[in-house]
N, C-alpha and C positions, 0 to 999 in steps of 0.2 A: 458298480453303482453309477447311472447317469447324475449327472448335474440337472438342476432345472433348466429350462433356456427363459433365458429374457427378452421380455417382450418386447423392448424398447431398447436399439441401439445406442450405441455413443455418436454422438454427431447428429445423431437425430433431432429435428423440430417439430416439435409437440405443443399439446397445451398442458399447462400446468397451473393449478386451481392456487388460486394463493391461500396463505393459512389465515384463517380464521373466517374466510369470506366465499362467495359462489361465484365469484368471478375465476376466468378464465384466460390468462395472457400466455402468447408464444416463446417457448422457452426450445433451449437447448439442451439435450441430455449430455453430461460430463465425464460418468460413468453408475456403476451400479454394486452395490454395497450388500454381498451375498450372505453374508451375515446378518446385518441387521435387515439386509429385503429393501433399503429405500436407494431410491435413483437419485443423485445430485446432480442437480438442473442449472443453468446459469440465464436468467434476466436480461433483457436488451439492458437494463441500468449496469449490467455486471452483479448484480445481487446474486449469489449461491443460496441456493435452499435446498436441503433434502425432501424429498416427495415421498408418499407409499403411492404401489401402483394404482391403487383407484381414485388417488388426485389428479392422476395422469390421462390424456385424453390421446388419440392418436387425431389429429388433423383432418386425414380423410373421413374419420369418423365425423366432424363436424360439421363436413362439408354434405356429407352424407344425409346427418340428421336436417339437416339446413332444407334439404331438397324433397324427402320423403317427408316433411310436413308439408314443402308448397304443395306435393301431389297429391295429399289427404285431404286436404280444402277443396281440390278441384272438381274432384266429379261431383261433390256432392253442388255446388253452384253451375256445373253443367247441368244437372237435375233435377235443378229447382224451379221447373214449370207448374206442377203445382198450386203454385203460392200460396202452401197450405200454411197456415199461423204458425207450425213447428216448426217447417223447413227454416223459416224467414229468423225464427227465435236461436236456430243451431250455426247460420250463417253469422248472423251477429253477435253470438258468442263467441266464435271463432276470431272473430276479427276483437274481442273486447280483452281475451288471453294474451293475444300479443300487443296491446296497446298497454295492459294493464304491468306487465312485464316490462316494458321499457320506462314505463310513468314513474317504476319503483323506483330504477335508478337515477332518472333524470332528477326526480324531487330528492335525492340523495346532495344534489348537488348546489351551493348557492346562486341563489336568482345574477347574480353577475355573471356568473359562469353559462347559463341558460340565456343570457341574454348575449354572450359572445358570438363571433361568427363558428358557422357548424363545421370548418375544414379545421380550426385550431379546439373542438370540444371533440375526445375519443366518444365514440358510437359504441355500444354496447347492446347485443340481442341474448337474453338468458334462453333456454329452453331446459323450461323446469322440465322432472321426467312424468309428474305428475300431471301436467297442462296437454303433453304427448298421449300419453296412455287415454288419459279423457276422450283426445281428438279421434284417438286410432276407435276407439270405442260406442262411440258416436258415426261413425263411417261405417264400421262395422254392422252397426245394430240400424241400419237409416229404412229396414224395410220391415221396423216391429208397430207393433197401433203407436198412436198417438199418444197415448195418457204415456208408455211406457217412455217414450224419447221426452217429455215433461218431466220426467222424473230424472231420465239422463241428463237435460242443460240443465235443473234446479245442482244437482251431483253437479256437474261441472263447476258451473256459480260459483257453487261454495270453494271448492277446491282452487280455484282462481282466485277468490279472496284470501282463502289459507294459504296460498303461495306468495302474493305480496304481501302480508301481513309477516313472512318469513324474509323476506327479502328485504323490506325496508328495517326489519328490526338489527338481519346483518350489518344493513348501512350503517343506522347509527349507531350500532356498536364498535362494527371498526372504524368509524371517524373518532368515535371518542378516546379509542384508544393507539390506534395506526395510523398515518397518512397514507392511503390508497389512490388519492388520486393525481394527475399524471400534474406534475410542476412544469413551468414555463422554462425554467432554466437550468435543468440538466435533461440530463437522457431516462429518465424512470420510465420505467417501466409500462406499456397502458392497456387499456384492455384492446379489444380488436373485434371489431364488427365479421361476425363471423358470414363474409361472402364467399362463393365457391370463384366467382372470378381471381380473386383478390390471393385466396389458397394457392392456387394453382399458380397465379403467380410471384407467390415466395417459393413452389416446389423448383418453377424453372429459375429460380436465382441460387437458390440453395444448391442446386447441383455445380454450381459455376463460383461459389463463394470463397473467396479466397480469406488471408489472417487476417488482411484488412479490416473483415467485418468485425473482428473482435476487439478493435484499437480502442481506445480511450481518449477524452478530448487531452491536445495540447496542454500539457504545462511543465514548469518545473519548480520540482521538489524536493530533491535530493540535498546531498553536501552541501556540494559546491553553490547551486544556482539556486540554492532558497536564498542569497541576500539580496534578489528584487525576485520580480515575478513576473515572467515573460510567458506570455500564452499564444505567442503566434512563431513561428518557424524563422523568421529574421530575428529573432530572441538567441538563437543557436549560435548563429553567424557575432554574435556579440561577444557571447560567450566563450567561444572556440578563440576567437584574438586576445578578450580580457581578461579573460584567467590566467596562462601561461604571461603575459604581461607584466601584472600583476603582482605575483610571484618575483619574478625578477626583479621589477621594482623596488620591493621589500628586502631584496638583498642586498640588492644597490645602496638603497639610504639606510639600513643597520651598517653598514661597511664605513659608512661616515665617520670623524671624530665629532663632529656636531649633527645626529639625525636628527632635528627637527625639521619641522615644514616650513621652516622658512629657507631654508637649503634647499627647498625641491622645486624643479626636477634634480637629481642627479645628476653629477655629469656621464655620459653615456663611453665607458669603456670602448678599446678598439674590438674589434670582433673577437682576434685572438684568446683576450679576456675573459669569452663565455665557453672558449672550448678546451680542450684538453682529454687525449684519447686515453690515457694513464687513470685517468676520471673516470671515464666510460668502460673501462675494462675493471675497476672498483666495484663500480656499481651492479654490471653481469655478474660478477665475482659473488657478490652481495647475494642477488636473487636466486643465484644456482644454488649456492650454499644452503638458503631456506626453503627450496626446491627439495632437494636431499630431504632437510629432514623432515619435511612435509609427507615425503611417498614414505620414508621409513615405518615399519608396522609397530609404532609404536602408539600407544593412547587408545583412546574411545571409536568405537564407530557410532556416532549421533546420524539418528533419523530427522530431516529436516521436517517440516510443515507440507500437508498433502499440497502437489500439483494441481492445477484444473485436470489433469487428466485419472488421478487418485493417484498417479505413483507417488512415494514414498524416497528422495534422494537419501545417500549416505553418505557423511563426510567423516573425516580423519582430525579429530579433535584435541589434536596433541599441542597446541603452541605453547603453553608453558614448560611443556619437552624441549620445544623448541627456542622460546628465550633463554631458559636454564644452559644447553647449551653453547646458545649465542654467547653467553655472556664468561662462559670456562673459554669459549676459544678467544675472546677480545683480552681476558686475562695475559691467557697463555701467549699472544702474539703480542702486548705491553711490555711482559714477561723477557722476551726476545729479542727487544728495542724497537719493533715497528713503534715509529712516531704516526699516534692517534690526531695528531696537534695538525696533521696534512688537513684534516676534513673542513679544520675553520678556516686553513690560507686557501684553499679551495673549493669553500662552498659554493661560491656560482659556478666553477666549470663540474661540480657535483650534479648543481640543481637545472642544469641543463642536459646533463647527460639523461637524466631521469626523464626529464620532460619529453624527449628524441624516443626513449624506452617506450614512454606511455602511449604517446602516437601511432610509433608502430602496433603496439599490441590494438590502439583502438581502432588502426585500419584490419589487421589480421581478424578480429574480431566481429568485425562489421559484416567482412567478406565473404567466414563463413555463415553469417547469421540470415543468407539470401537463399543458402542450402538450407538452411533445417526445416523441420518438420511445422507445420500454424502452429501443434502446442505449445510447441516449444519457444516461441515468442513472446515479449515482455508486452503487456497490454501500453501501456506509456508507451512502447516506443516501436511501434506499429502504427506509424502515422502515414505511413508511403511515401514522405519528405526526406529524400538521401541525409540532409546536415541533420536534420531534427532529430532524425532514430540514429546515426553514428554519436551525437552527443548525448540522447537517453541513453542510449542500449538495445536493439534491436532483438538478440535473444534472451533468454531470463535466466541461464542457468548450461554457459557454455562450457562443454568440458573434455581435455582428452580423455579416452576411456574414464578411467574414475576420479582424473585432475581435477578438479572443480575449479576453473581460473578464476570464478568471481570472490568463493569466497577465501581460497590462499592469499588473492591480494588486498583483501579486505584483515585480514587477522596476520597476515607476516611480513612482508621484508619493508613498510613504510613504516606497519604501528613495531615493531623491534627497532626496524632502523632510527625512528624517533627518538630510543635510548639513547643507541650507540652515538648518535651526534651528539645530545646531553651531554654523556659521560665525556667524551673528544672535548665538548665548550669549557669543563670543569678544567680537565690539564689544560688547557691554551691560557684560562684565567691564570692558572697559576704560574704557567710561561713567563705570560706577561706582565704579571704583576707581584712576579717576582714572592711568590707566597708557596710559604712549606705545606699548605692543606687549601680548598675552598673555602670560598668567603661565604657565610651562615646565609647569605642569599641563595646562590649557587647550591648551594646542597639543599634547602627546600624547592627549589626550583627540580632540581633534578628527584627528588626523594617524592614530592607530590605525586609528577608527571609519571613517576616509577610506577609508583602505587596504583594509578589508573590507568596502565598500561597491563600489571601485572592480574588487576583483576579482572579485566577485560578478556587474558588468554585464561587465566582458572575458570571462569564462566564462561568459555567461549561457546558454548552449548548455547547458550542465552542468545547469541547472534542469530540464532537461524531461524526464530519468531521476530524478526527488525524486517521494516518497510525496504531497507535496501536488499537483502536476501528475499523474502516473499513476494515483492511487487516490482521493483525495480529492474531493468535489465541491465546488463553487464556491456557500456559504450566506454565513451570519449568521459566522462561525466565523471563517472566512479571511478576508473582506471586514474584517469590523472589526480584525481581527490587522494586514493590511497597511496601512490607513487610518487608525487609532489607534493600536493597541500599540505599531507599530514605533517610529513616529515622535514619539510623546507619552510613552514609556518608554524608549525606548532611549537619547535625550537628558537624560535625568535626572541623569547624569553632571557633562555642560555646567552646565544651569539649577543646578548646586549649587554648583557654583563660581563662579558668578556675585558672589554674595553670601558664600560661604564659601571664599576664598583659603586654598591649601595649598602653603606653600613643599616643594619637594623637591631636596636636595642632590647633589651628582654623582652618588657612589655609589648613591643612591636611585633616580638617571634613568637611569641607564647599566642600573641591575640590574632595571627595567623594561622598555625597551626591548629588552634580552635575551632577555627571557621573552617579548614580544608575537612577536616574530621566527622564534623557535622554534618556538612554537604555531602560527604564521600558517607556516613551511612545513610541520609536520606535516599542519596542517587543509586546507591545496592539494596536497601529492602525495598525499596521500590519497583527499583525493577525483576527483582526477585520476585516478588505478589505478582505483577504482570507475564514475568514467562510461564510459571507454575500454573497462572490461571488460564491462560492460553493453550498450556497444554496438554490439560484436563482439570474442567474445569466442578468433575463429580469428584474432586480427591475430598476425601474425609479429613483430612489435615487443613481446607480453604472451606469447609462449613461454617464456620464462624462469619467467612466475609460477607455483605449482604449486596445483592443484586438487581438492576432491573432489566427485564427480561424485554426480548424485541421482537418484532416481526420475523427478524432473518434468521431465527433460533437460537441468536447467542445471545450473550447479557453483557451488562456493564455494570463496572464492579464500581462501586461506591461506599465501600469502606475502606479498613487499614490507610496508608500513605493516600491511594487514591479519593477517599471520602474527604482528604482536608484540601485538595486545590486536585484540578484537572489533570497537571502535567507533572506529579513529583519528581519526576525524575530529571526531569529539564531544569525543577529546581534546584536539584541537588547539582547537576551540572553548571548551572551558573555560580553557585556559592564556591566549587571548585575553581572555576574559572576565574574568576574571582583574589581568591589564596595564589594561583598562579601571578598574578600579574603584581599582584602589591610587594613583595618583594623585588623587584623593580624601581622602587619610588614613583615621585608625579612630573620628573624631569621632563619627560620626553613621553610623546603620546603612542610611539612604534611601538614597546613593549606591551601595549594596550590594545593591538591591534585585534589580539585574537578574543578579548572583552569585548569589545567593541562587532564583532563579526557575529560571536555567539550571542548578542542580546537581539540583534535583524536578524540573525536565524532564527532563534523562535520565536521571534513575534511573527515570521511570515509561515512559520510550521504550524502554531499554534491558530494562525487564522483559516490555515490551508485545511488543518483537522476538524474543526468548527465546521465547516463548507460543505467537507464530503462526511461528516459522522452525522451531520442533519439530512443530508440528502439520503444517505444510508438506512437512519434508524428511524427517521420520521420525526413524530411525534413521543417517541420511549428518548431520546435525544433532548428534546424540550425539557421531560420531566428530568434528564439526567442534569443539564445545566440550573434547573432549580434547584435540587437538591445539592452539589457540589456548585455553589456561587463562581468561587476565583478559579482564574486559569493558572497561573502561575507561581504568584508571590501571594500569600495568603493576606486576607487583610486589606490589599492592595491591587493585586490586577490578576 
């Protein structure tokens, strides 16, 4: 039994009719969906839409049509010697089909727009098949009587007015419900004056088009570099010095017996200070070990979110195998007198070993990301700017054989090693301060951070619908986020109470503990609703949720957690964030640091998604922010 063949390659550029309207913009085919029969196409804006083939137009066909109507006009105006009254009535109908045709759309459009200059308004030529057939029929018929061609243009006429009378009602109906038209400031999508010059040459650029063409404008959004917003390529170069900086910093003034800011700067250790090769052989020790149990055939095989190419990745979705047993071997070597208490007298030559780790991996990274294949590249960070794509990410999804490096260091040896320092701060507290158990701070501290570490690997499934997995590529950016930040910042909590004890009375724990609870299940059903409904979104168990539906096929879901604020889940992460830090006290603003980080994270995530879900959804985006008011914090913002 043959297969069908497909008409329309991958890679191919096409026209593809947008939904709901008779316009026609150049798209790209992605690949082709033999089951269901539709082509997935991708948009100069980067919009993904599925197609059926008769939405689809092949180019040359355009160019085609474009030419064999000039040649149907023609003879018959070489032939109009005559000057018989028909001839005169069939020439200026011709001419009144394509004036009447373009009128539909231009009056589609507001008189500002109409009054703009003509290089920055898209050009737009329809050729209804009905205004064609008339014309071919009218050339056809140009040697029958008279009365008969009278009755031919009165037949045209009409069919002319039936066609913009069809056209203008498309307009206003996808204006009232879609934004179709091209916006000044980003890249959407537009229609395209269908010239044979103009075809011909995107075929000669297309054959020469490298990954470049699929890049995305500059920015950053990720981890780390959402706490400003740098949209130009010397943004990188800031980046790349002030993070790793940073970092150090932060361990420097925790290290203090007095960290406030009136102490800072720091005094700056001898070099010695930050190194320590015993550190650096820990640390490999570290990542080999969750290496291991990473390739072990133990757990899940989860299918990620489809590629632009349709493939399907498969990952190794064991990490609660794998903290479980991180945490029997940290026993068992306790067990045997390894002093854990090394990790707090040497967290900077720790946090630099890591930082030396992350580097290399983001040059090895980089290096091969110049070999791989266009699909294979992160649209962010396909800029052709050496610093800017080594700190995005240059490919999306690098891996040996079936290693998956971005997402092992996203789910293992930072978010685990995160514990294992916790647990190390808890014995140093008691070292130090001479105590037969942890102090009721310390252990919510370490018991929280547990808890959202530990639900993190039971749902790790959930990761691989997140913007760092699906869009993000795998640089300088992420690697150091997972390898440093998490694990040398997010402990800072720990290392502070080490040395700075903070009694908290019932009422203080209880009313802690409350708030972490709360958060921690807003920020799981939350995101729960959100993976499930991403991952199909016909399950008969997500009926109940109610939706509005978009131009680009998908919807937005505006009930459950989502119908009461935009971001629940960010809310639920600040309320955790939150319970972290207050056991701490108000002494000192350092244990507040990571409060203080995560509240500029989302306000520049939350404004970052605003940006691109409007330029995305149009107008289904408008109606979504009416109906779901607050972003955030209900009530309030």
């Amino acid at each position: 039994m043959t297969m069908p063949s497909v008409k329309y390659q991958r890679g191919e550029m096409v026209m593809g009719r947008w939904p709901g309207s008779s316009l026609y913009y150049e798209v790209k085919v992605l690949r082709y969906d033999a089951s269901s029969q539709l082509y997935t196409v991708i948009y100069k804006d980067g919009t993904e839409l599925e197609l059926k083939e008769q939405d689809i137009k092949n180019a040359a066909g355009f160019q085609t049509r474009s030419r064999s109507r000039s040649r149907s006009r023609s003879p018959g105006r070489r032939r109009s010697r005559s000057r018989s009254p028909a001839r005169t009535t069939r020439r200026s109908s011709s001419r009144t089909a394509a004036a009447v045709a373009t009128a539909a759309i231009t009056e589609s459009a507001p008189t500002s727009r109409r009054d703009a200059k003509l290089k920055d308004t898209p050009e737009v030529r329809l050729s209804p098949l009905k205004q064609t057939k008339a014309a071919e029929n009218n050339s056809n018929n140009k040697h029958e009587k008279k009365e008969e061609k009278q009755k031919e243009e009165n037949n045209t006429a009409n069919k002319v007015n039936e066609s913009e009378s069809k056209v203008e009602a498309e307009s206003e109906k996808n204006q009232g419900r879609y934004n179709l038209r091209r916006r000044k400031d980003d890249g959407d999508a537009k229609a395209l004056e269908i010239k044979p010059e103009k075809l011909e040459e995107k075929d000669a650029k297309l054959a020469a088009a490298s990954a470049a063409s699929l890049s995305s404008p500059l920015d950053f959004g990720g981890k780390m570099a959402s706490l400003l917003c740098f949209v130009l390529p010397p943004g990188a170069y800031f980046w790349l010095l002030f993070l790793p900086a940073w970092v150090l910093f932060l361990v420097l003034q925790v290290n203090l017996e007095d960290p406030s800011l009136a102490n800072f700067p720091p005094l700056l250790p001898p070099f010695e200070a930050f190194w320590d090769a015993q550190a650096l052989g820990f640390v490999i020790l570290w990542v080999l070990f969750q290496v291991l149990l990473y390739i072990l055939p133990v757990g899940k095989l989860s299918e990620g979110m489809p590629l632009r190419s349709g493939e399907r990745l498969k990952y190794r979705t064991n990490g609660f195998f794998a903290i479980a047993v991180s945490a029997v071997a940290v026993v068992a070597a306790v067990h045997q007198g390894v002093d854990l208490t090394y990790i707090h007298s040497h967290f900077l030559q720790l946090a630099t070993a890591s930082l030396l780790i992350s580097v290399l991996l983001s040059i090895y990274l980089y290096v091969r990301s110049r070999y791989a294949a266009p699909e294979q590249l992160a649209l962010g960070g396909n800029s052709g700017n050496v610093v800017y794509d080594f700190f995005k990410g240059h490919e999306l999804n690098p891996r040996i054989k079936d290693f998956d490096l971005k997402f092992f260091c996203e789910m293992r040896p930072g978010l685990i090693g995160w514990c294992l320092i916790n647990f190390a701060m808890a014995l140093a507290e008691m070292k130090e301060q001479s105590l037969n158990a942890p102090s009721y701070s310390m252990i919510l501290v370490n018991l929280f951070q547990l808890l959202y570490v530990l639900d993190g690997l039971w749902n790790e499934e959930a990761i691989l619908t997140t913007m760092d997995l699906m869009h993000d590529g795998f640089g300088f950016m992420l690697a150091f986020g997972d390898l440093v930040w998490v694990p040398f910042t997010y402990t800072l909590q720990a290392y502070y109470l080490v040395s700075h004890p903070n009694l908290l009375s019932l009422p203080a724990l209880a009313a802690i503990v409350t708030l972490k609870l709360v958060g921690f299940y807003i920020f799981r059903k939350s995101n729960s609703e959100k993976n499930a409904f991403r991952r199909n979104p016909s399950d008969p168990k997500l009926s109940h949720l109610k939706t509005i539906p978009t131009a680009t096929g998908k919807s937005l879901l505006v009930s459950g957690w989502w119908g009461v604020v935009r971001h629940p889940n960010y809310l639920g992460d600040l309320m955790m964030a939150l319970a972290w830090s207050l056991p701490c006290g108000f002494s000192h603003l350092l244990p507040w640091h990571y409060m203080i980080y995560f509240i500029i994270l989302l306000v520049h995530r939350d404004s970052r998604d605003m940006s691109e879900c409007r330029r995305k959804y149009g107008s289904a985006w408008d109606e979504y922010c009416r109906t779901v008011r607050y972003r955030i914090i209900p009530r309030v913002y």
